[in-house]
N, C-alpha and C positions, 0 to 999 in steps of 0.2 A: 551546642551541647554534645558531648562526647558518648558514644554506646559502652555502657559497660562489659566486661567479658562472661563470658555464659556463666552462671550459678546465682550470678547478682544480680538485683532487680533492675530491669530494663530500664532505661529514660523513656518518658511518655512523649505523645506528639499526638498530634491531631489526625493527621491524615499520610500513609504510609505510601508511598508509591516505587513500585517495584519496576525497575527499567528508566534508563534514561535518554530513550529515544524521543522524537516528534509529540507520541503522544505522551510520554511523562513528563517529558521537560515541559510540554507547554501547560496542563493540569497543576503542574508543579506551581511554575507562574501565577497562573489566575486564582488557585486559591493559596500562594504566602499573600497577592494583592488584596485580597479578601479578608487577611489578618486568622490564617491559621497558620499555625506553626507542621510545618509541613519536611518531613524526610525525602527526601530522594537516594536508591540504592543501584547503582548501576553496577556491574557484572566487569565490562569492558573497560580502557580507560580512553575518554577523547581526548583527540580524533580518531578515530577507528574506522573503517572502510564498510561497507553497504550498500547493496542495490538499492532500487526504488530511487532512481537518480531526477527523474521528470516530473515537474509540478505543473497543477493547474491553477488556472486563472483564480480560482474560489479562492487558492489560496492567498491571495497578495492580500484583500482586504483586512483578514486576520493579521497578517506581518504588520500591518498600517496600525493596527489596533493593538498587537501586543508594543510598537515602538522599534521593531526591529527589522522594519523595510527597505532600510539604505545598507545593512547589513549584506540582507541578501540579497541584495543588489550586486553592492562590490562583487560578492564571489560567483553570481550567477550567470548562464550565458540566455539572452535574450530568445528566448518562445514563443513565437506569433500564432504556430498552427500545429499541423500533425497532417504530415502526407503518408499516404497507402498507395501500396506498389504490389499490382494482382502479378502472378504468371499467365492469368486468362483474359488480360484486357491490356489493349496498344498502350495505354494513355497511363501515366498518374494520376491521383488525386489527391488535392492538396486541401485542407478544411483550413481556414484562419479565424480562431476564435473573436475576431472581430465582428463576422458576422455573423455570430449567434443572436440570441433574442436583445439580450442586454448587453446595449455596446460598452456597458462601462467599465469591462473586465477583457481587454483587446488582446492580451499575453500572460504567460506565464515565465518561468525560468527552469534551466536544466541545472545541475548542482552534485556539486560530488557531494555524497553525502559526510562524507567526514566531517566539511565542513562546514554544513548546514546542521547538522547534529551537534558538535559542539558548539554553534551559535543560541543556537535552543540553552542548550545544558548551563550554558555560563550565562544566558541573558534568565534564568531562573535562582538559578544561583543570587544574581544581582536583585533579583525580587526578594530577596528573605528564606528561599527554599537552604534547606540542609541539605547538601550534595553529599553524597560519596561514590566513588568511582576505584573500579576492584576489589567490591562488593558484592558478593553471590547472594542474595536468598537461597535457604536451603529448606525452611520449615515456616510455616505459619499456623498457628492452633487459635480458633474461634474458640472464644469466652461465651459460655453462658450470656453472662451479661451485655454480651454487646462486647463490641471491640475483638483485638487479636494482638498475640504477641506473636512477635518475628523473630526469628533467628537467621543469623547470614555469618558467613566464610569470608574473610578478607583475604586476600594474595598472600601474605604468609603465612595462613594457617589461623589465624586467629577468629575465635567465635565469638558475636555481637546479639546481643539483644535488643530489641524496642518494644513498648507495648504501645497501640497504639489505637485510637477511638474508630478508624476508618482505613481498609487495604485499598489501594487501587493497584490492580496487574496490570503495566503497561509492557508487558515483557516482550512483546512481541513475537516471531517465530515458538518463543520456546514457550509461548503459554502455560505459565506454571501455574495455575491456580485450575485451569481444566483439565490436565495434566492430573494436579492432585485429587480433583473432585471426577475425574475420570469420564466427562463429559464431550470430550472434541470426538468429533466425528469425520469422517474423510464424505467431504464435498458430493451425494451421489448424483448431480446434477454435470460434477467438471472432474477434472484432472488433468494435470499439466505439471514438468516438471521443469527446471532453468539451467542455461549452462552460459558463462558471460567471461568476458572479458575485458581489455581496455585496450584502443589500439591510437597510436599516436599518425597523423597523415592521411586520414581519412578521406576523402572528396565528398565535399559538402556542398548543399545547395546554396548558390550565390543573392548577393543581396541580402534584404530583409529577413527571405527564407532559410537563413544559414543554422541559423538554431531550432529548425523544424525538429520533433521526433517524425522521424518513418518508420512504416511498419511494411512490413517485407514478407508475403505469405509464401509459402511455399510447402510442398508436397506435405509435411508432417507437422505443420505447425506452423508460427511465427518467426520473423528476428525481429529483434528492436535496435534503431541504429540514432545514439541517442547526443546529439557535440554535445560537449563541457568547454570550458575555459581552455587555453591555452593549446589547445590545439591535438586535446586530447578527445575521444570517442568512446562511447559504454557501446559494446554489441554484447547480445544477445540472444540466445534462441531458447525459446520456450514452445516444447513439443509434448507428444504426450508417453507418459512410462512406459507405453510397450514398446515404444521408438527407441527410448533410452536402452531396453533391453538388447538392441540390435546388434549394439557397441561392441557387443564380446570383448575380445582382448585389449583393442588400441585405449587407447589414452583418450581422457577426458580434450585433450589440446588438439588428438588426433581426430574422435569424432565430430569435436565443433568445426574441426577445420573442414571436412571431408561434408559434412553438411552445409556449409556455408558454398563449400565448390558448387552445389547444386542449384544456386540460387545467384544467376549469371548479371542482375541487378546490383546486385549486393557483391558479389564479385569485382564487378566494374569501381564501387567503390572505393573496393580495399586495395586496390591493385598497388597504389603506393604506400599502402599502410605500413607498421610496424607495432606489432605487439609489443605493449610494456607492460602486461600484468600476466600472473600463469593464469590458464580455464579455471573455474570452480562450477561447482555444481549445486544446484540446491533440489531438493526432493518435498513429494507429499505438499504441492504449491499451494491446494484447492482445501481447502478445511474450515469445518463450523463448530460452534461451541449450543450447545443444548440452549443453556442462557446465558446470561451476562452481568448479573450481580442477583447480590443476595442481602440480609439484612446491616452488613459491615464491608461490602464490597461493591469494588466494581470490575470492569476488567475491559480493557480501551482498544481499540484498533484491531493489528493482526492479533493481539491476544484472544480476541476473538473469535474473529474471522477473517479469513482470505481468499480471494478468488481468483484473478490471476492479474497481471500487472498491464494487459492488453491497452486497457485507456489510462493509465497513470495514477488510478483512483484512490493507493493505498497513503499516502503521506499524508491527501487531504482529507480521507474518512478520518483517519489516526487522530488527528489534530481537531477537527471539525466532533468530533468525540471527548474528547478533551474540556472543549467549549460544553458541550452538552453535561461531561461529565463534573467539571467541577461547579455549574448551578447545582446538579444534583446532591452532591457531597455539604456543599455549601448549606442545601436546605435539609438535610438530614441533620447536620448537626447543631444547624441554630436554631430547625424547628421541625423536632422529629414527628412534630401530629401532622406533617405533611410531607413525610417521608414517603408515605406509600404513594399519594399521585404524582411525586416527582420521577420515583424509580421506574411508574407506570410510561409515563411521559418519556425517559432514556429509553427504556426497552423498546419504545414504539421510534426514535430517530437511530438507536444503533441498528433496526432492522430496516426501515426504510433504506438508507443507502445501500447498501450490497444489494438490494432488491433491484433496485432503479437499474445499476449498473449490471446485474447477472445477467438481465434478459438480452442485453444487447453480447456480453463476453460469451453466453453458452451457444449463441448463434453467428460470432464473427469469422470463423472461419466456412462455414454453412456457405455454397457457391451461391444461392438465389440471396441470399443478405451482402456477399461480396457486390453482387449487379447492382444493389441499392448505392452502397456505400462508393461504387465505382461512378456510379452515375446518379447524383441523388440531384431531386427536382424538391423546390420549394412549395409543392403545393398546400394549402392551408398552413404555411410558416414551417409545414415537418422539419425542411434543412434547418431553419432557428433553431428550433428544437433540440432536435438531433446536437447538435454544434453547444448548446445550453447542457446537457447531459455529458460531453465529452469537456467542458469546461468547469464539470463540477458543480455546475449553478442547480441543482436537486433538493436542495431545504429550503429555500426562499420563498421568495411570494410570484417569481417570476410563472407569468398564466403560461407555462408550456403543454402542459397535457394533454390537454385535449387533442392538440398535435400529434403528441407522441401515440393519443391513441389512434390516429388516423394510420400513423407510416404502420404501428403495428397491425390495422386493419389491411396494408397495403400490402403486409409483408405474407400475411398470412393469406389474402386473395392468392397472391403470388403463386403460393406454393401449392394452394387448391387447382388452380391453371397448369401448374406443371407438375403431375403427381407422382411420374417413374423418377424425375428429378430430386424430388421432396423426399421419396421413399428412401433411396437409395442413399441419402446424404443423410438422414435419419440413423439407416444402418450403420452407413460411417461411422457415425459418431458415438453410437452405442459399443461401437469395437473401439474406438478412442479413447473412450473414458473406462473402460473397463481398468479393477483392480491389478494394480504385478506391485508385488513385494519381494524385494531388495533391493536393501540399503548399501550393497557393496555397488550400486549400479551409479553413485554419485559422487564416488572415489575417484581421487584424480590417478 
């Protein structure tokens, strides 16, 4: 069905979803399988380029269940763990999701996103969804009665309408629906902002561990140093905006570089490396939305919230949302007298995750949580645990908790036993997260 141009009544659809990343494309999927007639309006056209390159284990099972496993397989480069590399400790550590709680999710993959994103977008498409791609949303106006018309911009200029029984925002970054309802809020718990690259020649670890992500701390933040296929590397440093503010004049290519000099691990490296992509920047990493839908909406992933990319967690919230999101949609429309304990029921799994996942990202660079992470002991299964949480496994039935509550009690003994240490990194961090506004500071 074709959109009409602005003046003339829209084509109707069931369910709108706006963005055709991870988590549109795959909401998209699950409810055309579902037997709704379902738009999708993507902005960009695939393949299109995108951070967020590192998946977890949680995810494979979904790939298995939407049909599109061997997919990303082909393009992915094999993920067994996640090694951490301190400035303040001799040793690496390497985690291998094998031995988390549940062995039955042993890897992940690493994935340029282009092409995992167009695999989504064209394996929905194949389900019955209405694609379109160089499609803006520009307006969306709630009906009285239920439902919204949409308006969107096509690449040459031309305006479209839909009316449609049900919005979902999958927009990601540019969250336009809290955006509109004026809702997002800056994260006052985090902040962090990103500067990446792609560099080809990398020195990677040998063996099995070749497709590890590392993480690489150092004075003002993190890098992520992350293989892809062919011989290509995602690097990364995600530090916090008053760092970024330091930059003054050089260049986005010049500060990554000049920060990367600092960090002689990571150095070692890239020694034979060669950049094949310029720096970009991304800003405002850390942000929350008041809620997350309303009586004709939803709003999925980073459209809602984002915290920072430290464990990998954003592709499998997004998508894992998705799953949650289209029961919901599903049950609103075929039986809106149980509209409202469904929507109750999303709002309680799209907060759980980023809950789970914040308490360990607001404390990962924190040097008494580094001691943990550098030297972690299995006492009462915590390492499962732990290793269950960095794999994703957080909505299941898997009995981790009560673990997690121990390392938490361990962590916080810790910091009781060492108090000038605990203060002091406390203040840190309150100087870390503090606000700096400007947006010229993420111009290359």
């Amino acid at each position: 069905m074709n959109p009409k141009a602005q003046g003339e009544p829209g084509p109707t659809c069931d369910v709108l979803v706006i963005g055709g990343g991870p988590a549109g494309s795959t909401v998209a999927s699950l409810l055309a399988e579902k037997g709704h007639h379902v738009v999708v309006l993507e902005k960009a056209h695939h393949p299109r380029f995108h951070i967020g390159e590192s998946l977890l284990p949680a995810n494979l099972p979904l790939f298995e269940k939407m049909g599109i496993a061997d997919q990303i397989k082909a393009i992915g480069m094999h993920k067994p763990g996640a090694e951490f590399v301190s400035p303040d400790h001799d040793c690496t550590q390497t985690f291998h999701f094998a031995d988390a709680w549940d062995k039955s999710m042993p890897s992940a993959y690493q994935v340029r996103r282009a092409d995992f994103d167009d695999i989504l977008f064209r394996h929905a498409a194949g389900k019955g969804a209405e694609v379109h791609e160089g499609v803006k949303v520009t307006k969306v106006d709630f009906l009285a009665e239920g439902g919204a018309d949409i308006t969107a911009r096509c690449d040459d200029g031309q305006e479209m309408q839909w009316r449609a029984r049900f919005v979902i925002d999958a927009s990601g970054r540019d969250t336009f629906l809290a955006n509109r309802f004026k809702i997002k809020q800056r994260n006052p718990h985090h902040n962090s902002s990103a500067v990446y690259a792609h560099f080809d020649g990398a020195q990677r670890r040998e063996g099995a561990d070749e497709g590890n992500i590392t993480i690489f701390w150092f004075a003002h933040g993190w890098f992520w140093f992350i293989p892809l296929t062919n011989g290509t590397t995602s690097i990364g440093m995600v530090t916090w905006p008053y760092h970024m503010k330091t930059r003054g004049q050089r260049s986005l290519q010049q500060f990554m570089m000049d920060n990367i000099a600092t960090c002689e691990p990571l150095v070692e490296r890239l020694k034979e490396a060669r950049q094949v992509s310029p720096a970009e920047a991304t800003g405002n990493f850390s942000y929350v939305s008041q809620s997350n839908h309303g009586p004709s909406y939803l709003m999925l992933g980073d459209a809602y919230a984002f915290i920072d990319p430290v464990f990998s967690s954003g592709v499998w919230l997004a998508m894992h949302s998705a799953v949650v999101g289209a029961d919901t949609v599903d049950t609103c429309l075929r039986e809106p007298q149980r509209a409202g304990a469904a929507l109750k029921r999303f709002d309680r799994v799209m907060r759980h995750g980023p809950r789970e996942f914040s308490w360990f990202i607001y404390r990962v660079t924190n040097p008494i949580m580094r001691d943990f992470l550098m030297g972690p002991r299995n006492v009462l299964r915590v390492k499962e645990a732990i290793l269950s949480v960095l794999a994703g496994d957080v909505f299941g039935k898997t009995p981790i908790w009560r673990s997690i509550l121990v390392f938490k009690a361990m962590y916080y003994t810790a910091n009781i036993l060492q108090p000038k240490r605990a203060f002091m990194a406390w203040q840190r961090r309150r100087f870390n997260i503090r606000k700096v506004d400007d947006p010229a500071l993420y111009n290359a």
